[in-house]
DRENGU-63332 format. One record per residue: residue in one letter; x, y, z of N, C-alpha, C in turn. Coordinates in steps of 0.1 Angstrom, whole numbers, plus 2048, in hexadecimal, padded with zeros to 3 digits. Atoms other than C-alpha are relative to their C-alpha. Layout:
N
NODE   rest   n.X   n.Y   n.Z   ca.X   ca.Y   ca.Z   c.X   c.Y   c.Z
NODE      A     X     Y     Z      X      Y      Z     X     Y     Z
...
END
This chain:
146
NODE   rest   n.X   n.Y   n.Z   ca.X   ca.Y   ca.Z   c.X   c.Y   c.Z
NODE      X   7F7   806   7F6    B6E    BE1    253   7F7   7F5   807
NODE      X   809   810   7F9    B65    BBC    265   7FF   808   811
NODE      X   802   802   7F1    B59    BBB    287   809   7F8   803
NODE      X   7F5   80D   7FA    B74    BAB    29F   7F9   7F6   803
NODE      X   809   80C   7FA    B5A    B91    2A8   803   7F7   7F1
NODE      X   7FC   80B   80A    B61    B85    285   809   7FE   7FA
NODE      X   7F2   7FE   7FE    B88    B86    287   7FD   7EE   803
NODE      X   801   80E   7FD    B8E    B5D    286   80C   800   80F
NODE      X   7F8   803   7FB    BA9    B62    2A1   803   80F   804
NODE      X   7FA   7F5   7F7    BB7    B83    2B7   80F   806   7F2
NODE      X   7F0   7FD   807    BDC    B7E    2A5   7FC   7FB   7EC
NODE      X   7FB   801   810    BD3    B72    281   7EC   800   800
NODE      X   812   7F7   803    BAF    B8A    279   7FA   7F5   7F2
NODE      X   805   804   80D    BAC    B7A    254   808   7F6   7FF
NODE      X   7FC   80C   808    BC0    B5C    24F   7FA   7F0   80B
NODE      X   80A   80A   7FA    BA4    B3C    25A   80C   7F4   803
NODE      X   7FF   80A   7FD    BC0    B21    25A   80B   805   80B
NODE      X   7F5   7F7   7F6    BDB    B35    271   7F5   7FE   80E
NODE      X   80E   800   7F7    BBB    B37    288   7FF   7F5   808
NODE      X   804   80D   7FF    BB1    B17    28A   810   7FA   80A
NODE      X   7F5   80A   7FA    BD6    B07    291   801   80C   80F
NODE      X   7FF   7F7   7EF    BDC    B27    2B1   7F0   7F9   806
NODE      X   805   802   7F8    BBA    B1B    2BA   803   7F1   806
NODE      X   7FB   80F   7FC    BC6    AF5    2BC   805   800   808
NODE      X   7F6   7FE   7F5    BE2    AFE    2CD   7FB   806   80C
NODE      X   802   7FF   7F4    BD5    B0D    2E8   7F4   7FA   805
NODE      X   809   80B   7FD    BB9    AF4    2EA   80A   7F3   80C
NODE      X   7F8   807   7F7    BD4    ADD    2F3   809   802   80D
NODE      X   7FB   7FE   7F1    BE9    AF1    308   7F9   802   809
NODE      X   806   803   7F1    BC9    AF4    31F   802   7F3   807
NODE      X   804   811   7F8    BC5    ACD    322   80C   802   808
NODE      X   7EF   806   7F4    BEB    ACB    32A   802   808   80C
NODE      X   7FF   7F6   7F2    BE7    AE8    345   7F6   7F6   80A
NODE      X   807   80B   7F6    BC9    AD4    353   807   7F8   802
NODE      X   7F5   80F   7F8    BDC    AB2    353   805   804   80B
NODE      X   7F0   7FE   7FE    BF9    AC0    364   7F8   806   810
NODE      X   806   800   7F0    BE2    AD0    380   7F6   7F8   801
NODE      X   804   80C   7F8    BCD    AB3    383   80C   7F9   806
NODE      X   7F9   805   7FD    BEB    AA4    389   805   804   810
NODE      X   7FC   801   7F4    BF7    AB5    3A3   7F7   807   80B
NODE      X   808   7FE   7F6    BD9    ABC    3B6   7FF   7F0   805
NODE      X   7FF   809   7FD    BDB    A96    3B5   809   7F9   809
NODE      X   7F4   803   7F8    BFD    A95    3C6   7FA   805   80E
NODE      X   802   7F7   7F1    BF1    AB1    3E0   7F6   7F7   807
NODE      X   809   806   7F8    BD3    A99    3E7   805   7F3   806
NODE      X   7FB   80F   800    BE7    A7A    3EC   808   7FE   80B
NODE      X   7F6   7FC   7F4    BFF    A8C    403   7F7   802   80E
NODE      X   809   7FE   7F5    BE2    A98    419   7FD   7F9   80A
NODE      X   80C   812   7F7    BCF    A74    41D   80A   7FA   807
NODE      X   7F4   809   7F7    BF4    A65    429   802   809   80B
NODE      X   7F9   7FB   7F1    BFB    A82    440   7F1   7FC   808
NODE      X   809   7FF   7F6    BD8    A7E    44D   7FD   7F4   80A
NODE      X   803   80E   7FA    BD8    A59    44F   809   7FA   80B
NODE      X   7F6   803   7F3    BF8    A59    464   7FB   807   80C
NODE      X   800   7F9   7F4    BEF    A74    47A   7F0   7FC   808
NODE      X   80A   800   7FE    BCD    A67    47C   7FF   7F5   808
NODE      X   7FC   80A   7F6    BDE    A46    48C   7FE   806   810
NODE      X   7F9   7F7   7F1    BE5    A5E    4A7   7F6   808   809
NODE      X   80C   7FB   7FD    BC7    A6E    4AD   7F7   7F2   804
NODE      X   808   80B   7FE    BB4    A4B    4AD   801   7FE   812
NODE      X   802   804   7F4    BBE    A48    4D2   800   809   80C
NODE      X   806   7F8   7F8    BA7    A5A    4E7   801   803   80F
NODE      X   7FD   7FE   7F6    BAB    A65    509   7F4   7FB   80B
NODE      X   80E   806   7FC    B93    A54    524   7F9   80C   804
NODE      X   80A   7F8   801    B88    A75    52A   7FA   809   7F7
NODE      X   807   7FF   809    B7B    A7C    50B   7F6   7F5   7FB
NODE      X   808   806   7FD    B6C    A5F    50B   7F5   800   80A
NODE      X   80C   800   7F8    B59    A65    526   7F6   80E   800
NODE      X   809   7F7   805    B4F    A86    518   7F8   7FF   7F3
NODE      X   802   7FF   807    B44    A77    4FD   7F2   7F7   801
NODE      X   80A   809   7FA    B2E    A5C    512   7F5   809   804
NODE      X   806   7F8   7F7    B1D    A7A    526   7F8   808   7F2
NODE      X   806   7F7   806    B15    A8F    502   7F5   7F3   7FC
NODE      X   808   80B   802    B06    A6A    4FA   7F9   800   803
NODE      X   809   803   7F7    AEF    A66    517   7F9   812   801
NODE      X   80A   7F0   802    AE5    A93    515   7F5   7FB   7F4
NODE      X   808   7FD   810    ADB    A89    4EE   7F4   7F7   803
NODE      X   80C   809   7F7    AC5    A6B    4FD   7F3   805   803
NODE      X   809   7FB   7F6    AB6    A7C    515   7F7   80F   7F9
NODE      X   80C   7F5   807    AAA    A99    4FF   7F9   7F5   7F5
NODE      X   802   80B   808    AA2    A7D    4E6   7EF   7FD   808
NODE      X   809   802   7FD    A8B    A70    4FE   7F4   807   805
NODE      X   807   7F7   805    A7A    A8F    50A   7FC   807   7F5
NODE      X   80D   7FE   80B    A70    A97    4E7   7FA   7F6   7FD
NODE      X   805   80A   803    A65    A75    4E2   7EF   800   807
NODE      X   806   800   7F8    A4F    A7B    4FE   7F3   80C   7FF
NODE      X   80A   7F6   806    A3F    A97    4F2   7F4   808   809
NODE      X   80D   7FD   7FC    A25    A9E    50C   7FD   810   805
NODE      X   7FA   7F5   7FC    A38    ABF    51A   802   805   7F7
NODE      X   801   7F2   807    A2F    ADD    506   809   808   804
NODE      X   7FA   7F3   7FC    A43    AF5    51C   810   7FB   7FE
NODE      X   7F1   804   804    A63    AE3    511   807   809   7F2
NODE      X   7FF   7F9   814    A5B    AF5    4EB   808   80A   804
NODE      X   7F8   7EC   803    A77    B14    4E2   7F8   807   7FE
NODE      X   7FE   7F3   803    A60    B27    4D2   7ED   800   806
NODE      X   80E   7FF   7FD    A3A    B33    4E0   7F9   804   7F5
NODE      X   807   7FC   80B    A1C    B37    4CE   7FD   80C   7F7
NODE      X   802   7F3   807    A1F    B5B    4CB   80B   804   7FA
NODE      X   7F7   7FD   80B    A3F    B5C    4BA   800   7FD   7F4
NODE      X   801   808   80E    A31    B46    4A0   7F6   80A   7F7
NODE      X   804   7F4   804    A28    B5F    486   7F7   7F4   7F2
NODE      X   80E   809   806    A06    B51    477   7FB   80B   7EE
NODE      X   806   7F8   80C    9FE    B5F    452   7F4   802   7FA
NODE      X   810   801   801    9DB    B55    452   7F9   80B   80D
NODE      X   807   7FB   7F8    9D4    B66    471   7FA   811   7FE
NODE      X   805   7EF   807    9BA    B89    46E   803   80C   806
NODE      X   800   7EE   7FB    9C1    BAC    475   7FD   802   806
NODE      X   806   7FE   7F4    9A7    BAF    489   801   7F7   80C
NODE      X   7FF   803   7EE    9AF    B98    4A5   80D   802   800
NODE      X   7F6   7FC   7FC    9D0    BA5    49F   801   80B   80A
NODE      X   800   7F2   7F9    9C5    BC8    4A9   7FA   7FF   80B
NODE      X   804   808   7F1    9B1    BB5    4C3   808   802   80B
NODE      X   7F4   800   7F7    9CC    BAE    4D6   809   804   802
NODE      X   7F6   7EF   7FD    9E4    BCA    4D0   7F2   807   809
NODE      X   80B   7FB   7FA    9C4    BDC    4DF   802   7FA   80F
NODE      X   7FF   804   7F2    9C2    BC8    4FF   80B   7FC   808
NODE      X   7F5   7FD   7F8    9E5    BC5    505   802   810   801
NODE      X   7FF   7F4   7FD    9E7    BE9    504   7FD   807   80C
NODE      X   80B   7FD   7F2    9C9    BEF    51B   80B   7F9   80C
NODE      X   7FC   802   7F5    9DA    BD7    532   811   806   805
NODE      X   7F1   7F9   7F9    9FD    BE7    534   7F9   812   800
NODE      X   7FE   7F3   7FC    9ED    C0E    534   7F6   7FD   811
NODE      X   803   802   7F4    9D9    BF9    554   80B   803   809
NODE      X   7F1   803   7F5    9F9    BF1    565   805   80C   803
NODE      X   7F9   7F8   800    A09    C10    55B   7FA   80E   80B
NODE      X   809   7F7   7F9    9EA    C24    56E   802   7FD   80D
NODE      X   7FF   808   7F3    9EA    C0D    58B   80D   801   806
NODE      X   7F6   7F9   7FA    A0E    C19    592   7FF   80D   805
NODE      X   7FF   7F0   7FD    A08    C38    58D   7F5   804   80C
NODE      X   807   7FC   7F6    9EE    C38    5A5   806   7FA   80B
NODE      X   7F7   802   7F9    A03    C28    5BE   809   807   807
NODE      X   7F6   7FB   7F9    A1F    C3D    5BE   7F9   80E   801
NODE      X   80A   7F3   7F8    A04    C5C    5C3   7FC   7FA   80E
NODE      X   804   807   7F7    9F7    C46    5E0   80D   804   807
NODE      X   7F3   800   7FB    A1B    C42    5EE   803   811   803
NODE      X   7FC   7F4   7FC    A20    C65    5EB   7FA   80B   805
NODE      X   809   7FD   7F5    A02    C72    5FA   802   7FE   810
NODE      X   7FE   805   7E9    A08    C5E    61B   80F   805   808
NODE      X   7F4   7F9   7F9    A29    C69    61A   7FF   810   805
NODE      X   801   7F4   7FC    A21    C8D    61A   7F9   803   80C
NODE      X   806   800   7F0    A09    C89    637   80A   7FC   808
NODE      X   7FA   804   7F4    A21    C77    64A   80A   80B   806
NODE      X   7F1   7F4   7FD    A3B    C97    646   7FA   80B   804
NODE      X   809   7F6   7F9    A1C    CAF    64E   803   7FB   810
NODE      X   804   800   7F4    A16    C99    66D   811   803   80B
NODE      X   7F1   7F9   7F9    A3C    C9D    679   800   808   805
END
């Protein structure tokens, strides 16, 4: 028994010229399907450009206050224009140095400085704590001295 892979055709398995002409034929009936929707994606596009170009008359006449909002985004874009131009203001940047994530940078002054930010927030965190013991020392004397 053949493999269907070597069937010349679905509907006619063994006969090569039967084949050939079904495959013709639907050779052609693709083109003519394409034509026919080139065609009328050609219509659909044709109809579009006219409705756009009428309604587009219509649109053309702007309102003076959109014009003048349109003066004002003019003169914002400028004006940032010119401060980057200017360049000399660093603190204008979005993003800080420490958000910029460096791939060269080493481990060890990474751990560096996880290390000494740590130290300085379990500082702070002591320095309250000793505070509100302070606070509540003097309070208690004050309720003794009552």
């Amino acid at each position: 028994m053949t493999h269907h892979f070597d069937h010349f055709s679905a509907t006619w398995k063994n006969d090569p010229v039967r084949a050939t002409l079904e495959k013709k034929k639907n050779r052609e009936d693709a083109e003519k399907r394409r034509a026919e929707n080139s065609e009328r994606l050609n219509a659909i596009i044709k109809k579009k450009l006219e409705r756009d170009q009428t309604s587009g008359m219509q649109n053309n006449l702007e309102s003076p206050r959109e014009q003048m909002k349109d003066e004002k985004y003019k003169k914002e874009l400028e004006k940032r224009r010119a401060r980057l131009m200017e360049g000399g203001n660093e603190s204008d940047s979005d993003s800080s140095d420490d958000s910029v994530f460096d791939p060269f940078e080493s481990k060890r002054v990474k751990k560096a400085r996880k290390k000494d930010k740590e130290k300085k927030e379990k500082k702070k965190k002591d320095e309250k704590k000793e505070k509100k013991e302070k606070k509540e020392k003097k309070d208690k004397k004050d309720k003794k001295e009552k």
